[in-house]
N, C-alpha and C positions, 0 to 999 in steps of 0.2 A: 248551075245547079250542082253539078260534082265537086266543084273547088269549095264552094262551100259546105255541100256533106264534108268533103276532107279537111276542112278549116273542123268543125265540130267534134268529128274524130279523133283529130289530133289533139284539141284541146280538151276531149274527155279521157283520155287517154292519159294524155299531161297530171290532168286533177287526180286520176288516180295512181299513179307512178309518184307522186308529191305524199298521198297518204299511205301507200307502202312504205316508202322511206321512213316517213314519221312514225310507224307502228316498230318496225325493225329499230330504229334508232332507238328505242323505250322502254325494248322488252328486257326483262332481268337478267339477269345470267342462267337461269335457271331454263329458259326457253319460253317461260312460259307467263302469258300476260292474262290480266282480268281487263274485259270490257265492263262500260256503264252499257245501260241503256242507250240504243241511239239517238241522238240528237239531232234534231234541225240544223242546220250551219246556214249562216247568211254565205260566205265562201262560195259564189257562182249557182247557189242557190241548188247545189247538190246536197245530197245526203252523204253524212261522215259519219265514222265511227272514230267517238273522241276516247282515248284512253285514261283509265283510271289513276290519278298519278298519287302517291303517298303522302301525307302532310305530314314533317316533324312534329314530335309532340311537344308543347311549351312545358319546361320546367320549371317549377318556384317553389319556393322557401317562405314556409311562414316565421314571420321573426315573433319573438314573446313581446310582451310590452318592455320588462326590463332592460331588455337589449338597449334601450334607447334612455337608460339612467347610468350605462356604461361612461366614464371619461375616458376616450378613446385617447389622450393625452395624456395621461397617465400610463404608464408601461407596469407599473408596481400591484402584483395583483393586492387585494383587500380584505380583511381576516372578515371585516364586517362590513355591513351594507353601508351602516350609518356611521361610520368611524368618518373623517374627515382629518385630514393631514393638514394641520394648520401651515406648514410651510410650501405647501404645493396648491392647494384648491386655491381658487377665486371666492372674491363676498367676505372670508373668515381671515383676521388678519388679528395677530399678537402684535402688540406694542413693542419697539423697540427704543421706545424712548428714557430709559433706565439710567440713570444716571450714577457713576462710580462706580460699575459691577466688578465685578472680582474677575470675572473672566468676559471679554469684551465679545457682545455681540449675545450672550447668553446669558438670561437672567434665573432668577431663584425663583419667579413665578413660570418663566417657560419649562424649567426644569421638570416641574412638577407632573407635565405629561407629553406627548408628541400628535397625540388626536383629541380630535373635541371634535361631537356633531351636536347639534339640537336645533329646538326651533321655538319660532316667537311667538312662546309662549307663557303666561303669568306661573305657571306651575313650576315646579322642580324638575330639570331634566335629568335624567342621570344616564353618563355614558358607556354605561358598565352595559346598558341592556338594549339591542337595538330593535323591539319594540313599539309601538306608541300607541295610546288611546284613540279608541276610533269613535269616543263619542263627542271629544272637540276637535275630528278632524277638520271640518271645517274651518279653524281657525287656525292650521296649524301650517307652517312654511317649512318646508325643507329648504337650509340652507344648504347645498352644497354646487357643485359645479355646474350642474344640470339646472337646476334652476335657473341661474342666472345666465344662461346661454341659452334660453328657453325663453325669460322675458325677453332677448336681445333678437333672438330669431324672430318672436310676433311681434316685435317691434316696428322689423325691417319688413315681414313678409306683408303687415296691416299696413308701413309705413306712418305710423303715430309721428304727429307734431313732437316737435323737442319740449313743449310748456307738458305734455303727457307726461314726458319720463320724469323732467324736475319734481314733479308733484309727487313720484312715487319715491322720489331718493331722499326730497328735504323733510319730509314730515319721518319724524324720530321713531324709532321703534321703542317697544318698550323697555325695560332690563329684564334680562336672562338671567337667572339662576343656575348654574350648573353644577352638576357633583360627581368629581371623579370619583372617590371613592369615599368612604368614609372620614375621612380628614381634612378632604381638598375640597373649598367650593368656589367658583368665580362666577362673577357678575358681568355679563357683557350688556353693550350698547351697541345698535348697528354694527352686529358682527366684531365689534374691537372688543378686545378684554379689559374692562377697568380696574376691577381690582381681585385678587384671590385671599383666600381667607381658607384656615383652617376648621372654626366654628360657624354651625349653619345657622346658628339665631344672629349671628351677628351679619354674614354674609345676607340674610332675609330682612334684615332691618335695612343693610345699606341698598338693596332691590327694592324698599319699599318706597323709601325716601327720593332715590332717583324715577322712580316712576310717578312719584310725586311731583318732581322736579321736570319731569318733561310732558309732562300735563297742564301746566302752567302755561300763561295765553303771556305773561311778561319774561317768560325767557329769553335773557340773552347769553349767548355760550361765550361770549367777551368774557364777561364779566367773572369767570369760574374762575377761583385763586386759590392759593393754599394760606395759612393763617395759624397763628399762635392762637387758642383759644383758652382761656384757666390754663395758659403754659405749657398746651398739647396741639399739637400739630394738628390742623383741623382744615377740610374741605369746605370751601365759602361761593356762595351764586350771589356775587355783589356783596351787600351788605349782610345775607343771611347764611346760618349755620347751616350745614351741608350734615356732614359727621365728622367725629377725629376719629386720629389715628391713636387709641390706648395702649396700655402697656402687655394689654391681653394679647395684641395683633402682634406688638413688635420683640415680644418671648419669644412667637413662634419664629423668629427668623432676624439673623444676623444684620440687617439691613437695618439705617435708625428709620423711625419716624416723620425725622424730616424730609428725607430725601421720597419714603413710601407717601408722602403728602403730593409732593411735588410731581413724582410719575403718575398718581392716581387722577389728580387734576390734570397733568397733559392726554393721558390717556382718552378721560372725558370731553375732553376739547377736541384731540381727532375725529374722536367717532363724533363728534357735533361738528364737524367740519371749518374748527377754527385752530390757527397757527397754534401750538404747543412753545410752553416759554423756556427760555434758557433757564440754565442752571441758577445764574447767577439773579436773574429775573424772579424767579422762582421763591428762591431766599429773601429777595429784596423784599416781597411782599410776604410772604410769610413775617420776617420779624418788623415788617414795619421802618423799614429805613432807609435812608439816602446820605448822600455824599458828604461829607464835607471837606476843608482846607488842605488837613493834615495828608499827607504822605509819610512813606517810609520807604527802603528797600535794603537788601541785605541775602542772608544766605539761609536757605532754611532745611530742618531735615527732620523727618520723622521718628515716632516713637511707638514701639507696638504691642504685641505680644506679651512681654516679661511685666509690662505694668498693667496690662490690661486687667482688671478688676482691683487693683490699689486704689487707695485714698488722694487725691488732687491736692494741691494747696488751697484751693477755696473751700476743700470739702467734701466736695463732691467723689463719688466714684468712677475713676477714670473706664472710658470707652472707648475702643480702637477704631468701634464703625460711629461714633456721634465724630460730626461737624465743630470738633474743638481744636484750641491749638495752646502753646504755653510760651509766655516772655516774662522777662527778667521784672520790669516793671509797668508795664501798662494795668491799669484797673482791671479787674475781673466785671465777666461778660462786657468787656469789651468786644465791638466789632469788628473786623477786619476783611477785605476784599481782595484777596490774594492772587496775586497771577504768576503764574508763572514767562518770565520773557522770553523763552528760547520757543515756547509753542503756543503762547497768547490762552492756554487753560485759565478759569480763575474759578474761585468757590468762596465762599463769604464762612468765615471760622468767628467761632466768641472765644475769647481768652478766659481759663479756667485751671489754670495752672504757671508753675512759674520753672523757669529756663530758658532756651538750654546754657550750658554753660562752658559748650567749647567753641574756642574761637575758629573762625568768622562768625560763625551760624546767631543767630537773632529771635529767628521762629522755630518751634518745636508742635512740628503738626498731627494730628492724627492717623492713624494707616486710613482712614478713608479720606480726609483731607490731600493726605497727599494723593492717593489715589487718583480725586478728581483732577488735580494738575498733571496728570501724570508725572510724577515724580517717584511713585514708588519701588522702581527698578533702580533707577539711578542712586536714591538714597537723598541728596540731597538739590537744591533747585536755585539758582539765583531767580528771585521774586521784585515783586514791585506790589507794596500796598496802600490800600485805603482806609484811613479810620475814620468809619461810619459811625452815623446817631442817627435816634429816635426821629420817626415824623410822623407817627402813629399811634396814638392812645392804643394801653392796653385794650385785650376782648376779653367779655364775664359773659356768663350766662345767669351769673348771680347778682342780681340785682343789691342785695345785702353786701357781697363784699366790695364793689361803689363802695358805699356810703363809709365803708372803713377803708379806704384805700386811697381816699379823696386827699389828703392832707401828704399823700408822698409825692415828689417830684412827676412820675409821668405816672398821668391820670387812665385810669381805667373807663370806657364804655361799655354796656350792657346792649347784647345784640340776640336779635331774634333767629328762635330755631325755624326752617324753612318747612 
């Protein structure tokens, strides 16, 4: 009976020598401690006094919504919300498919600004105002970074089958109208730039017709060409007229017609997700022709500047930026497929002039002919060419001139507007 009173003793003793410790261990510095209420304790089934302990407080940040329209990859802050950097954002992409630019890698339609935003919409954007109608918001996409890292995000986080995303990338957006300013307007397709234009009735005809054009249940994006049409450099989907390129478009800028045929056609073949054609490619079907027997080769050199707006030997008015070249005796609008051998450049020239006349030299090419060979630094080029013919009936829109044109050697056909 004693050893066990003293067994109880000591361990009530114990229990409490445990909960002093614990109380001194917890108090502040200050001496001085708050009790709770007393609690029950399962703990040997004594009575405790548990102390009150402090909880840190949780701090958070409410973030705005825009916080999360930031491209945190982008280091460059932004004048404006909707501006978009076409050489840095995703989704929005300039063509660099240009062919003979004057300064390589930068064209006379990049030039014309360094941002463009909008969205896929039938109306007029303009990026002067950032802005937009909130009564077709609904139908309206912001293209820029955010977006497209947004579809990719619930892509991954829903996990969508791969047949979900093709369905959203193959089916073509409409054409974009955009206006940088008062003088500048461009036409995009799926984010690419097809063509710029100064004039916004002509820029809204060429939006109309490709929206035309990609509403069609027989589109094939193969089939986009460039094409002589009444003698004017003209955009073709197969057999039918697209638009040309007039002399309205090609005042405003140094560049000829044929070659603005040729990039506007690759242009639209990227943003439709089909190979874009070589230069020479490009020509080839434009004027309608193919190979034949003849060869030649020899020494050729350029001519620029000091003739540029003189009278030609056929007649014509000499141009530094058109696709021409000059020899002693071959026929006028002869073709020729010019390469240069030392870097395999080539460009397709019509003869429209007669020279040159110092020896070695043979050919006498244009500053943009030479150009596309790159030849124009050097001055002059050992070459190797091809004279090409006709395998293409003339294009009319004019059914009338047929009927008078019938009786000359290469026959004219009449081809429908698209």
């Amino acid at each position: 009976m004693l050893i066990s009173g003293f067994f109880s003793a000591t361990l009530l003793a114990t229990s409490w020598a445990a909960s002093l410790l614990s109380l001194i261990h917890n108090l502040p510095p200050s001496g001085t401690a708050k009790f709770s209420t007393p609690k029950l304790s399962s703990n040997l089934g004594k009575l405790a006094i548990l102390p009150q302990r402090k909880i840190a407080p949780i701090r958070a940040t409410v973030l705005p919504i825009r916080f999360f329209n930031i491209d945190w990859d982008n280091k460059e802050p932004k004048e404006k919300q909707t501006q978009i950097s076409h050489q840095t954002k995703a989704g929005i992409t300039v063509s660099n498919n240009q062919f003979c630019s004057a300064l390589k890698g930068k064209s006379s339609e990049q030039e014309q600004g360094q941002a463009v935003s909008f969205v896929t919409s039938s109306k007029l954007i303009d990026t002067n105002t950032d802005k937009f109608s909130s009564n077709n918001f609904s139908n309206q996409i912001l293209l820029n970074a955010f977006g497209i890292k947004l579809r990719l995000s619930l892509q991954n986080f829903f996990r969508l089958p791969s047949p979900f995303e093709s369905r959203l990338t193959t089916s073509p957006l409409p054409a974009t109208l955009v206006r940088r300013d008062e003088t500048s307007y461009e036409v995009w397709v799926n984010n690419q730039l097809i063509a710029s234009l100064s004039n916004q009735a002509q820029a809204k005809e060429i939006q109309r017709r490709l929206n035309k054009l990609l509403k069609s249940p027989t589109l094939d994006p193969s089939q986009l060409r460039p094409s002589l049409v009444d003698g004017k450099p003209a955009l073709m989907a197969g057999n039918r007229f697209l638009f040309g390129i007039g002399k309205e478009i090609t005042d405003k800028t140094t560049r000829s017609g044929d070659l603005i045929a040729i990039d506007w056609v690759n242009n639209l073949r990227s943003a439709l997700k089909v190979p874009p054609l070589s230069l020479v490619q490009g020509q080839m079907q434009m004027y309608g022709l193919e190979e034949s027997n003849q060869r030649m080769e020899g020494v050729a050199s350029w001519y620029g500047d000091y003739f540029h707006g003189r009278t030609t030997a056929n007649g014509e008015t000499y141009n530094q930026y058109a696709l021409t070249v000059a020899h002693k005796t071959l026929p006028f609008n002869t073709y020729l497929e010019v390469k240069n051998v030392e870097n395999g450049q080539s460009v397709v020239v019509r003869v429209n002039d007669r020279g040159p006349y110092i020896h070695p030299r043979s050919l006498d090419l244009s500053l943009v002919a030479a150009r596309c060979v790159g030849g124009e630094t050097a001055g002059i080029v050992n070459y190797e060419a091809k004279i090409l013919q006709p395998s293409q009936p003339l294009m009319t829109l004019n059914a009338a001139l047929v009927e008078k044109e019938r009786n000359k050697p290469r026959q004219m056909s009449v081809i429908p507007e698209f």
